[in-house]
MMTF fields as JSON, N, C-alpha, C and O atoms, coordinates in Angstrom:
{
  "mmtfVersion": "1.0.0",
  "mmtfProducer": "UNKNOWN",
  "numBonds": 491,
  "numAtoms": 492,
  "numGroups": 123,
  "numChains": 1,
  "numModels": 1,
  "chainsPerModel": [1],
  "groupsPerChain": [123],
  "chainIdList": ["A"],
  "bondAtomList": [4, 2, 8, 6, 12, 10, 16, 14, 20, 18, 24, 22, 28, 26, 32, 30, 36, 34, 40, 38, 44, 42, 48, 46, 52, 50, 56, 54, 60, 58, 64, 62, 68, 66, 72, 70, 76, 74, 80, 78, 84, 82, 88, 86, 92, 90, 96, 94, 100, 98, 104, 102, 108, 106, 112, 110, 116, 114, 120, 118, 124, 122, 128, 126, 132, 130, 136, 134, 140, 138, 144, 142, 148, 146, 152, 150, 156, 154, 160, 158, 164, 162, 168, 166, 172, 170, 176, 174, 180, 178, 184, 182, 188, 186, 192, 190, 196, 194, 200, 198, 204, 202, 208, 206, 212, 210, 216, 214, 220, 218, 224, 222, 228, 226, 232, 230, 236, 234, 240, 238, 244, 242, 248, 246, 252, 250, 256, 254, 260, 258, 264, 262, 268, 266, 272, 270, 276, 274, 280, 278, 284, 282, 288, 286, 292, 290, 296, 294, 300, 298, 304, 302, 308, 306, 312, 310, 316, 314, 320, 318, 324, 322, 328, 326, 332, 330, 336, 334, 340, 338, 344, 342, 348, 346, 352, 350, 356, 354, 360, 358, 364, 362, 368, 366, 372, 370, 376, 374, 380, 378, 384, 382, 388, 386, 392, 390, 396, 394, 400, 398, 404, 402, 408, 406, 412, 410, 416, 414, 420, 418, 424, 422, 428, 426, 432, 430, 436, 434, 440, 438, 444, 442, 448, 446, 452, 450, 456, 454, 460, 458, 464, 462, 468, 466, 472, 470, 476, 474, 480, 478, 484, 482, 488, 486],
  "bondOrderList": [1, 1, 1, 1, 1, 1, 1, 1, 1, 1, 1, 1, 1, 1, 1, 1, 1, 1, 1, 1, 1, 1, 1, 1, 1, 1, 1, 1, 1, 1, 1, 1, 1, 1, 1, 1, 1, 1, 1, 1, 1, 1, 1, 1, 1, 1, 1, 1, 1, 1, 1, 1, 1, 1, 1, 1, 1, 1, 1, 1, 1, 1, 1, 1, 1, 1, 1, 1, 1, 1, 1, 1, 1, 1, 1, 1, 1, 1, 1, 1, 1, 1, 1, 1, 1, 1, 1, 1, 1, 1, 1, 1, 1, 1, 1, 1, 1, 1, 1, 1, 1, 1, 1, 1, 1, 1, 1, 1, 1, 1, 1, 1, 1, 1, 1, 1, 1, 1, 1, 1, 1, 1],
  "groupList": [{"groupName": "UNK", "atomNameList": ["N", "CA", "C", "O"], "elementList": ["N", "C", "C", "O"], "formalChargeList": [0, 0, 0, 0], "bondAtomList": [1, 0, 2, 1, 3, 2], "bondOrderList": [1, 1, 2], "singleLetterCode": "X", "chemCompType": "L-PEPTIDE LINKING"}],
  "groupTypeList": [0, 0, 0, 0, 0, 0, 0, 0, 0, 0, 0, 0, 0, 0, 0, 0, 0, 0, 0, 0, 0, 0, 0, 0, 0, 0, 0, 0, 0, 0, 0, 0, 0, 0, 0, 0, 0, 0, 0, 0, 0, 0, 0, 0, 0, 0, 0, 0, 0, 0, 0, 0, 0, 0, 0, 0, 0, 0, 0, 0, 0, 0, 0, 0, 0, 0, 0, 0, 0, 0, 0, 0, 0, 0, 0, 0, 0, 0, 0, 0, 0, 0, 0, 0, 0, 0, 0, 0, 0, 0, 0, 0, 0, 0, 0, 0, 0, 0, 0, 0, 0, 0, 0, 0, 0, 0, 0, 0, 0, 0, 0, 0, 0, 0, 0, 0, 0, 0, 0, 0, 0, 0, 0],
  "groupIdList": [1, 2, 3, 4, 5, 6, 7, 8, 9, 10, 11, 12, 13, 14, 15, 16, 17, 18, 19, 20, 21, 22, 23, 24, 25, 26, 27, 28, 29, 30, 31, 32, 33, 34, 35, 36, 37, 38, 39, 40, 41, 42, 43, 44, 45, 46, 47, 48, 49, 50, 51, 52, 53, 54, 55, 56, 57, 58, 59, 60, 61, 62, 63, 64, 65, 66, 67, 68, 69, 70, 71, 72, 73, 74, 75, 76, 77, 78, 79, 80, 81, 82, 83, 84, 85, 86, 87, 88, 89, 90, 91, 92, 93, 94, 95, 96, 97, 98, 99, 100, 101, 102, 103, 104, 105, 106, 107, 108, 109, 110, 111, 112, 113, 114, 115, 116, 117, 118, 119, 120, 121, 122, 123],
  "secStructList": [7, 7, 2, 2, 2, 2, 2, 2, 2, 6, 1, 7, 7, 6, 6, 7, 7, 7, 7, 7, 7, 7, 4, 4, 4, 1, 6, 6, 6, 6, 6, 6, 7, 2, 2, 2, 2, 2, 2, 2, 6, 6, 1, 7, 1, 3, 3, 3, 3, 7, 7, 2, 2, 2, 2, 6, 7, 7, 7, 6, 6, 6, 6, 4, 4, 4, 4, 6, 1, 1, 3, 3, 3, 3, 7, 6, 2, 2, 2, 2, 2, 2, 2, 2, 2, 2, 2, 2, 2, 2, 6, 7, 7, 1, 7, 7, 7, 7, 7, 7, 7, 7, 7, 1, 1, 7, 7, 7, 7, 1, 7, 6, 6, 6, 6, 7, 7, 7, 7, 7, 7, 7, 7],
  "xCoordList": [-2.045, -0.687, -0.319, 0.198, -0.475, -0.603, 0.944, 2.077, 0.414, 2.091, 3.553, 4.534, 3.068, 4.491, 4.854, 5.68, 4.321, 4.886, 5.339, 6.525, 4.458, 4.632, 5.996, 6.588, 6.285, 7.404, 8.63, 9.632, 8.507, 9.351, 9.887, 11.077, 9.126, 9.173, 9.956, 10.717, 9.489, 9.831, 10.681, 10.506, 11.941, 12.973, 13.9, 15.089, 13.306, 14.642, 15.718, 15.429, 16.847, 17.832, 18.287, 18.348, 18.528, 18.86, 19.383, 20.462, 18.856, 19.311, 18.986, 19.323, 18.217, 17.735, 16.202, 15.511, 15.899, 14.509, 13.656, 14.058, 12.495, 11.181, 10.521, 9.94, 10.433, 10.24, 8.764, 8.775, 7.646, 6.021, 5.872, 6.272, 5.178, 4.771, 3.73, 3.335, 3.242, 2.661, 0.876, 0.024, 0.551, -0.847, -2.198, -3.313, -1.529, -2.641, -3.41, -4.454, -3.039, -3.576, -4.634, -5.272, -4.497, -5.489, -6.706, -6.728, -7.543, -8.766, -9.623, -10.5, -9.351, -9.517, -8.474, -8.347, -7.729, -6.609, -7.248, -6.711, -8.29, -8.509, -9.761, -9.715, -10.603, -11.795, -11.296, -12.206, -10.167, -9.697, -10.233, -11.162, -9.6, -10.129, -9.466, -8.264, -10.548, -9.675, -8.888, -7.928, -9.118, -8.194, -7.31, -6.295, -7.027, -5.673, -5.116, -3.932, -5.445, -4.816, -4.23, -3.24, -5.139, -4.729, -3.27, -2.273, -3.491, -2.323, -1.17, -0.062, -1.161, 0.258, 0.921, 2.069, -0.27, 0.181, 0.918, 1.457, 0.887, 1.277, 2.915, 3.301, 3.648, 4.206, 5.52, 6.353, 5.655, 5.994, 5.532, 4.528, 6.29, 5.853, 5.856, 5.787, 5.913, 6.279, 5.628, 5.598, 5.221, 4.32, 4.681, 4.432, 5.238, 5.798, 5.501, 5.951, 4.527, 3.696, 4.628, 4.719, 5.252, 6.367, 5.729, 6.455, 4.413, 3.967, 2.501, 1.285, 3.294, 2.068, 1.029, -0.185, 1.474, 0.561, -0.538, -1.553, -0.447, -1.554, -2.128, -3.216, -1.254, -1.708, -3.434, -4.25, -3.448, -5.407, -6.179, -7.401, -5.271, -6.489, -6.562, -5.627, -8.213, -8.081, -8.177, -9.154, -6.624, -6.667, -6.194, -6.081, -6.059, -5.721, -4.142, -3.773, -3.332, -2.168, -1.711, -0.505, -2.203, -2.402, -2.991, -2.32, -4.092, -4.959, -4.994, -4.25, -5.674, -6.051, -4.889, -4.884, -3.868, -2.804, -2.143, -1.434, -2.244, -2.368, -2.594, -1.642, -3.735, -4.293, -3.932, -4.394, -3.374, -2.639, -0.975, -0.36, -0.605, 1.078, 1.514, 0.817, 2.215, 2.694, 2.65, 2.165, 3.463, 4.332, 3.515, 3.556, 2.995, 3.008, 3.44, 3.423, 3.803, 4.813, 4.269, 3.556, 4.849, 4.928, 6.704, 7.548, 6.538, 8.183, 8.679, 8.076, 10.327, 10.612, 10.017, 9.715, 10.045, 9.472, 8.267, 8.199, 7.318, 5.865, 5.827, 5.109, 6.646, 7.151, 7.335, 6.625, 8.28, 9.095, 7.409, 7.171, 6.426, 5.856, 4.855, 4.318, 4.695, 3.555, 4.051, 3.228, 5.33, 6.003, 5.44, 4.787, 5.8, 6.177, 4.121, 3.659, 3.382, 1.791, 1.627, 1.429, 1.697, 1.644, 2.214, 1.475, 3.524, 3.661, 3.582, 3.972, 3.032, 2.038, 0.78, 0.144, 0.451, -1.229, -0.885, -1.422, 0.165, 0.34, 0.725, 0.061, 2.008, 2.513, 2.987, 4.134, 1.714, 1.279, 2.776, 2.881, 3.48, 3.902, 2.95, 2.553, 2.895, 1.841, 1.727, 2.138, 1.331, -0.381, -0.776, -0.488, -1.674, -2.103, -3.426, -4.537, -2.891, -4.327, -4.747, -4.141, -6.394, -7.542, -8.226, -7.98, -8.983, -10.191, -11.283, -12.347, -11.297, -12.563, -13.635, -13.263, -15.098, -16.481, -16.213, -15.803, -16.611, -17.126, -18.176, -18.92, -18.198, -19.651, -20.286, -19.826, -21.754, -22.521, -22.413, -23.072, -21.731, -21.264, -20.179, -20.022, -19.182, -17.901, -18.094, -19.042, -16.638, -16.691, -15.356, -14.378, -15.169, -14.327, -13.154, -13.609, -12.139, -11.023, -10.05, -9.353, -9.967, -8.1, -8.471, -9.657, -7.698, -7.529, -6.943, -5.74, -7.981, -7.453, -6.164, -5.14, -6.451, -5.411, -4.133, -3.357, -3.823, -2.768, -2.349, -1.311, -3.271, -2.953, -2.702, -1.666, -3.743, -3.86, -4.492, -5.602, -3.717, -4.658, -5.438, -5.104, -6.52, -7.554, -7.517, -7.325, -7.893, -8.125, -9.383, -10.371, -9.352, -10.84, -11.893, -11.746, -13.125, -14.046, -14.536, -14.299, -15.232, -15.501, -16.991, -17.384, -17.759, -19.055, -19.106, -20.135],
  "yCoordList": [-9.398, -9.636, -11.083, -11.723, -11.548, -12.518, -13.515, -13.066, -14.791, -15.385, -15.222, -15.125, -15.245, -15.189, -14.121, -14.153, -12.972, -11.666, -11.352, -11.028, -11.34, -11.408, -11.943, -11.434, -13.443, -13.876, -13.043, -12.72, -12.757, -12.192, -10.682, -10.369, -10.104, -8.636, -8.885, -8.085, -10.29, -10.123, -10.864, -11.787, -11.225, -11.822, -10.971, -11.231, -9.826, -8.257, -8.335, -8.667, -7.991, -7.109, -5.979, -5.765, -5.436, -3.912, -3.485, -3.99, -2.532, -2.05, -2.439, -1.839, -3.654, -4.427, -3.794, -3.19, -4.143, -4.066, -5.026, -6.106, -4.712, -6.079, -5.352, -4.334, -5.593, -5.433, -6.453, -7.649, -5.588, -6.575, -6.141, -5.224, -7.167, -6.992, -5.816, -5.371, -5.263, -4.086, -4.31, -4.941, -3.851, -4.094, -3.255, -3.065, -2.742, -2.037, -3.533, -3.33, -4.503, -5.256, -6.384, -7.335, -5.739, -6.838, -5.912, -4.682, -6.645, -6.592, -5.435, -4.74, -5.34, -4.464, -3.421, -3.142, -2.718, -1.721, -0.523, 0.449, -0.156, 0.792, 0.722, 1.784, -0.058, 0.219, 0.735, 1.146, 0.881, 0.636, -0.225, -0.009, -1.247, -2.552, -2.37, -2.11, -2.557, -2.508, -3.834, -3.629, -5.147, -6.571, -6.163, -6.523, -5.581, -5.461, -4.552, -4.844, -3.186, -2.805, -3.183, -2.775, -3.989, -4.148, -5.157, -5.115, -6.223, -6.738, -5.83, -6.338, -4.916, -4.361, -3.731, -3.781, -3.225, -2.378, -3.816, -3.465, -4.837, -5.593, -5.928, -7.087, -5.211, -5.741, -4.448, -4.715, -3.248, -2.204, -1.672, -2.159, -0.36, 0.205, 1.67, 2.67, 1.746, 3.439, 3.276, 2.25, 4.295, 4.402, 6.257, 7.136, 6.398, 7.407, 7.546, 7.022, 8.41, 8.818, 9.609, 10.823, 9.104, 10.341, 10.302, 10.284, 10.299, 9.885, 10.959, 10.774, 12.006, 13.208, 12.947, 13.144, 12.656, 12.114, 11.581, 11.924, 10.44, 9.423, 9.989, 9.721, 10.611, 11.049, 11.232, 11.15, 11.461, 11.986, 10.974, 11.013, 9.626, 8.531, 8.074, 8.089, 7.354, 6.679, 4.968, 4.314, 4.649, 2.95, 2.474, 2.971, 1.59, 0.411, 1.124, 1.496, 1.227, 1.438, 3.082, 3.265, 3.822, 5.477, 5.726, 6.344, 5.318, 6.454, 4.767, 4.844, 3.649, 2.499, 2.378, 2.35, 2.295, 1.033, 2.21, 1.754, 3.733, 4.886, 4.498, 4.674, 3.776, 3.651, 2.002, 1.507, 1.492, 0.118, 0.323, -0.394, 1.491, 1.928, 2.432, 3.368, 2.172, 2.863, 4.515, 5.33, 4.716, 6.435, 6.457, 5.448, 7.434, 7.867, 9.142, 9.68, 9.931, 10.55, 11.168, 10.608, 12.399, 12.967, 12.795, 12.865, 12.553, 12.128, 13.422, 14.016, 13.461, 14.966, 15.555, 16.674, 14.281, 14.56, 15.107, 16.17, 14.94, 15.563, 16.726, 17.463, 17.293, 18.667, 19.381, 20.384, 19.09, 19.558, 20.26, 21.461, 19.075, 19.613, 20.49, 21.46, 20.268, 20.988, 22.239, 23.113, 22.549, 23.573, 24.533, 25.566, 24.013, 24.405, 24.703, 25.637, 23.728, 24.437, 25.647, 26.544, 25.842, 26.95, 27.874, 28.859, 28.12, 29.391, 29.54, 30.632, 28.625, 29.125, 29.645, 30.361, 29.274, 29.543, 31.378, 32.346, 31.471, 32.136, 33.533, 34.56, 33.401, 34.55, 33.682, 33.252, 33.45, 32.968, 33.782, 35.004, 33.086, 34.156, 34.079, 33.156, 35.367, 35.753, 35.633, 36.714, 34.815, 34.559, 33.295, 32.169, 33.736, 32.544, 31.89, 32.405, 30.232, 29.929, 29.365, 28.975, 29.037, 28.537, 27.676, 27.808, 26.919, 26.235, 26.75, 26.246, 27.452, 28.126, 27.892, 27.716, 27.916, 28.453, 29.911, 30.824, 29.794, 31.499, 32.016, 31.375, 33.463, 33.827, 33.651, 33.275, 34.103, 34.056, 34.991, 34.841, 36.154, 37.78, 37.629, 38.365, 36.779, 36.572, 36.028, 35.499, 36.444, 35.977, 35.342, 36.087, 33.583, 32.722, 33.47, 34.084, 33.296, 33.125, 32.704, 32.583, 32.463, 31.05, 29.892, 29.738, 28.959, 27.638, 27.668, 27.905, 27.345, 27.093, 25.799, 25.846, 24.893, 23.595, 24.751, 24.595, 25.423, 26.154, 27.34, 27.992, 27.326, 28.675, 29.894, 30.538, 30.222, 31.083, 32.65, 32.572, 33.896, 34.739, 35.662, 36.195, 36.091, 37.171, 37.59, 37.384, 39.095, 40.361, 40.606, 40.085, 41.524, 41.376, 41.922, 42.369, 41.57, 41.63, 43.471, 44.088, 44.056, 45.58, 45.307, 46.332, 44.527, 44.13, 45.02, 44.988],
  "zCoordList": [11.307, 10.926, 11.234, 10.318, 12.15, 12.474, 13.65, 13.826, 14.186, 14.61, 14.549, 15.287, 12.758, 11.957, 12.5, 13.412, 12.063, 12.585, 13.5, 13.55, 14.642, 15.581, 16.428, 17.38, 15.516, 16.864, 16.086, 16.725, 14.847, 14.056, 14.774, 14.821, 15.141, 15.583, 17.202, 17.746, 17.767, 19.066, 18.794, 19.59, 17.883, 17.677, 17.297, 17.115, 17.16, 16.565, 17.87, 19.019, 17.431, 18.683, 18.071, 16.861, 18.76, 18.662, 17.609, 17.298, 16.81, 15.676, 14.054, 13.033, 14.222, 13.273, 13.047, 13.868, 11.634, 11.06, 10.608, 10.177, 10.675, 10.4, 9.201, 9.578, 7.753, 6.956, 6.51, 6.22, 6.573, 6.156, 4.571, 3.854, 4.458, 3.136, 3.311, 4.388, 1.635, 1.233, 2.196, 1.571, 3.409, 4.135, 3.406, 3.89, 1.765, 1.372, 0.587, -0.033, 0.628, 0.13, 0.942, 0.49, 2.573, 3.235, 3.168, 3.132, 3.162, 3.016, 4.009, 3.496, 5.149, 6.388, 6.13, 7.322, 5.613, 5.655, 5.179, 5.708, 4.298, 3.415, 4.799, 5.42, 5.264, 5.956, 7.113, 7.834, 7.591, 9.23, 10.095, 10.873, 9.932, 10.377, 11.517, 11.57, 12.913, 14.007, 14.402, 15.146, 14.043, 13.971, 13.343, 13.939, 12.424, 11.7, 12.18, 12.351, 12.625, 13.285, 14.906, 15.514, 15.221, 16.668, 16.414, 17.135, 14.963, 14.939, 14.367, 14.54, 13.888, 13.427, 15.236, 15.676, 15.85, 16.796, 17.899, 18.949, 17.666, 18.741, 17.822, 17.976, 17.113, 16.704, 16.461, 15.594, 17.135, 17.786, 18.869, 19.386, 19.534, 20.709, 20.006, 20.721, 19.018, 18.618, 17.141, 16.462, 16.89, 15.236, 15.028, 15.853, 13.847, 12.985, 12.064, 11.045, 12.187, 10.58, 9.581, 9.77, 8.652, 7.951, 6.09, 5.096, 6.108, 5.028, 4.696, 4.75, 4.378, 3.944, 3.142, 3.194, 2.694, 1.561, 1.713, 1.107, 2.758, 2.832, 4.658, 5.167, 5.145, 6.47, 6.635, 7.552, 5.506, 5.787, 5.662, 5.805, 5.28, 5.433, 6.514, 7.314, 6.84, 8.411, 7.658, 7.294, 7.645, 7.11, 8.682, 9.802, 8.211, 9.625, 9.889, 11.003, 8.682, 9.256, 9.066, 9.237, 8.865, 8.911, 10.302, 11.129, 10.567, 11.606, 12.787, 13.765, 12.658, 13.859, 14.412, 15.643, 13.849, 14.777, 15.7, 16.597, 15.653, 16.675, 17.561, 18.321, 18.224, 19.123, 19.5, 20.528, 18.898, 19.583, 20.24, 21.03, 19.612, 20.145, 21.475, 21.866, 22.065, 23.38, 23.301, 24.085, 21.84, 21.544, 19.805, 19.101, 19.453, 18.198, 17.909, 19.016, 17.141, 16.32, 14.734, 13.901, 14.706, 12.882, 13.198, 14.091, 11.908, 11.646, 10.43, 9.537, 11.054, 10.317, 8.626, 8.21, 8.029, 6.654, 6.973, 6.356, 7.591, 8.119, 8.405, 7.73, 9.581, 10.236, 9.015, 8.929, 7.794, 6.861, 6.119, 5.993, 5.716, 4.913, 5.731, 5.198, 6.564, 7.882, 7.635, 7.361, 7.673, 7.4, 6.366, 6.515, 5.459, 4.297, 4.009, 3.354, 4.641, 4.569, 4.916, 4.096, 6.313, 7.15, 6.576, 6.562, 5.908, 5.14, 4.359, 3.944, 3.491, 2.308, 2.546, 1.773, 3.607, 3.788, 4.346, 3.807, 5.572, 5.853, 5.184, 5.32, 4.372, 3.939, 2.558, 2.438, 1.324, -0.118, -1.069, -1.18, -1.474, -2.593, -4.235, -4.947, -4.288, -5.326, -6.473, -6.894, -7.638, -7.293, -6.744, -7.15, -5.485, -5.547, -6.018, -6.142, -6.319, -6.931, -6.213, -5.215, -6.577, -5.49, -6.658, -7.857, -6.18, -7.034, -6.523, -6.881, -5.926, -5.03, -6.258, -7.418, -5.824, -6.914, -7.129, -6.411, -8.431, -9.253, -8.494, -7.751, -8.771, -8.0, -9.291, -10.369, -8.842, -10.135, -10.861, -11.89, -10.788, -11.506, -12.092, -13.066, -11.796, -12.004, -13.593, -14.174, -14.039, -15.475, -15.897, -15.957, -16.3, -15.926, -17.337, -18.301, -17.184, -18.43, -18.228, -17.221, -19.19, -19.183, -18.816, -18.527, -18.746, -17.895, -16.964, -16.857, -15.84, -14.193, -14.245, -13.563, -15.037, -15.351, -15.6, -14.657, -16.161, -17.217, -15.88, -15.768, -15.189, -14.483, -14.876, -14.71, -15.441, -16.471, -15.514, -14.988, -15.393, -14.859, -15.258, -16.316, -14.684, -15.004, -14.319, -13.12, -15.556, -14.802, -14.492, -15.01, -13.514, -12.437, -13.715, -14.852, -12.722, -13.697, -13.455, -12.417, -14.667, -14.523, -14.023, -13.465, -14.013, -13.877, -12.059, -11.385]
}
């Protein structure tokens, strides 16, 4: 991240925000570059993942700069969808679909794209 940043972040007072440019574009971000992460993490004390979506990547600023922060965090949008996993997985309202493999007996119909259902096979 670098100086700039840096004195930038330690120039906030209370209540104010530090706005970086887009870090999917450095070069180390997609690899988890631990330099880049070590610089974002010097530039907060708290990291709040509220971004489902991308949670499963390990980039510099998803999964490394974790481990440069004082406090890390799922942030309520996270909880919300964590949520909303767990009782689907849990108690599915019906039908549910899968991409699962066919067996080799099984006999395919419709379009899985279309969500299309079949009836079991008599085989």
């Amino acid at each position: 991240m670098g100086p700039e940043a840096e004195a930038a972040a330690g120039a906030l007072k209370g209540g104010e925000v530090l706005l970086l440019e887009n870090n999917r574009y450095y070069a180390g971000e997609t690899k988890n570059d631990s330099e880049l992460s070590a610089g974002l993490g010097k530039l907060a004390d708290y990291f709040v993942m509220d971004a489902f979506g991308t949670s499963h990547r390990a980039h510099s600023s998803t999964a490394g700069v974790t481990e440069h922060m004082k406090y890390s965090a799922a942030g309520y949008l996270m909880e919300k969808e964590l949520k909303f996993l767990v009782g689907a997985v849990e108690t599915p309202n019906r039908p549910y679909v899968s991409s699962a493999h066919l067996s080799a007996g099984a006999l395919p119909c419709g379009h899985v794209a279309h969500f299309s259902l079949c009836p079991k096979s008599s085989a």
